[in-house]
N, C-alpha and C positions, 0 to 999 in steps of 0.2 A: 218323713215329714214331722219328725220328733225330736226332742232332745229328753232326755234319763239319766237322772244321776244312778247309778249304780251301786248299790251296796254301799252307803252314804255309812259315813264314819262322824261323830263330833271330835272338833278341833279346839285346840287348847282354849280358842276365845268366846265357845261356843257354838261358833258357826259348823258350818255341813262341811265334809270334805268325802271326796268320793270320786271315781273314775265316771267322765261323761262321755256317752254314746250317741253319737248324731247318727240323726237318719235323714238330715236335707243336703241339698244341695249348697255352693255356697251362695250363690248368686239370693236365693230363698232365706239364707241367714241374716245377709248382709241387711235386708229388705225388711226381718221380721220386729212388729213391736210388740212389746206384750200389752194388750187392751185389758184385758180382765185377769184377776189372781182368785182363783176357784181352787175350795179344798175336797179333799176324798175323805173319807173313812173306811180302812182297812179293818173292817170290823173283825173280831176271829172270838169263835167258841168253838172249844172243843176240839179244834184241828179241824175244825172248817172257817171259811171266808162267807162273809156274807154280800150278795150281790143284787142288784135289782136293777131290773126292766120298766125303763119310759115308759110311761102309758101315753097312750093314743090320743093327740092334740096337744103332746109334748112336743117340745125339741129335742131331737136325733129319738121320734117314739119306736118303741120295739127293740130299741137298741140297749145292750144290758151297761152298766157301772157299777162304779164305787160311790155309793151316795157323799151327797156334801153339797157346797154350792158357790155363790159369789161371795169374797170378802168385804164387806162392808163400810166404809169411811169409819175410822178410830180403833175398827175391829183387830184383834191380833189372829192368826192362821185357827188358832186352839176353841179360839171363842167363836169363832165363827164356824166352825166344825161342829161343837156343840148344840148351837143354834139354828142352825141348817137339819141335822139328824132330829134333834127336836121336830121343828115342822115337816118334814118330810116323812118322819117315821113314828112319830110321838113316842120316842122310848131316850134315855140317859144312858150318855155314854162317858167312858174317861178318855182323854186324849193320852196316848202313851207318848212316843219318840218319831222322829219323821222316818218315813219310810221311803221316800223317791219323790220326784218331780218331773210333770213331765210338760212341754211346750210344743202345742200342736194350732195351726194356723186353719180353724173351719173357714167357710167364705160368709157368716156372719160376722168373724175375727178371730183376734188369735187366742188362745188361753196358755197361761202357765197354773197346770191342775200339782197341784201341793198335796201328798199326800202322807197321811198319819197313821202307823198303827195308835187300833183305839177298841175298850173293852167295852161292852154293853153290863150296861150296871144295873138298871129296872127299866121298866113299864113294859107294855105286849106292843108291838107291830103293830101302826096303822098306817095304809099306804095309801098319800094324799095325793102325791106326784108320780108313782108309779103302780107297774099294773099287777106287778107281782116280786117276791122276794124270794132267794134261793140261801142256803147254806150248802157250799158246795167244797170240794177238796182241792187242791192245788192241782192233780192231775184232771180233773173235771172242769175247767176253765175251760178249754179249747172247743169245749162243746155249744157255748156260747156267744152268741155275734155283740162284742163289745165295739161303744163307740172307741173313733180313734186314740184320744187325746190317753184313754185310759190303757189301749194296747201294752205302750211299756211296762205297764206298771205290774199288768198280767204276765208278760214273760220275767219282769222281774221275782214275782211270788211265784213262778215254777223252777225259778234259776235256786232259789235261797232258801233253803231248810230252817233254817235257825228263824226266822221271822213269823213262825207261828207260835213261838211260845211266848205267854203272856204269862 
């Protein structure tokens, strides 16, 4: 019940180009709208990913991600990435290059989650929206019960070597 760009490439105009992987049905395709456009942060130091878990009297709580959040009216994907890590984590980050996309339809609605590598530049961790934060390694993902929408994006960072260097 996803769609992933894959190993997304930039195209001479710009744009994304990359091999896309469905995972619905068509009848479910036909049907899907995109409601909401929500970014991730692909954070990495070190040759770790950084990760976090909802907290309790969130939506999807207990469930782990790639922090980030809704795109904003006038907001561009970048700024809104930044703005979101800000409140959620109070620390600055850089946006790098896009890293996948992934469209998955909860039954509050659907999301197309955008997501970016992106370098953590200052401040300390504070977790307003979730309940705890990990640095973990590409092989140590699966140990983790991530919401849906973020699934691809997880077998993507265990498919692709190269996307952890910053």
């Amino acid at each position: 019940m996803s769609d992933v760009k894959i190993c997304p490439t930039a195209s001479r105009d710009g744009g994304i180009e990359g091999e896309t992987q469905r995972q619905m049905s068509g009848s479910m395709r036909e049907g899907l709208k995109i409601l909401k456009e929500v970014t991730a942060a692909i954070i990495i130091k070190e040759n770790r990913i950084l990760i976090a878990e909802r907290a309790l009297g969130e939506n999807l709580a207990g469930k782990w991600e790639f922090p980030g959040g809704k795109i904003e009216l006038g907001e561009t994907p970048q700024e809104c990435l930044k703005r979101e890590i800000r409140e959620e984590l109070e620390v600055d980050i850089d946006v790098l290059d896009l890293f996948g996309e992934s469209i998955y339809g909860y039954q509050s609605g659907t999301i197309k989650l955008i997501a970016f590598r992106c370098q953590w530049i200052s401040g300390d961790f504070k977790l307003n929206v979730h309940s705890r934060i990990e640095w973990v390694t590409r092989q140590e993902l699966d140990l983790y019960d991530f919401a849906p929408a973020d699934i691809p994006l997880v077998d993507r960072l265990k498919a692709c070597n190269q996307i952890l260097q910053t």
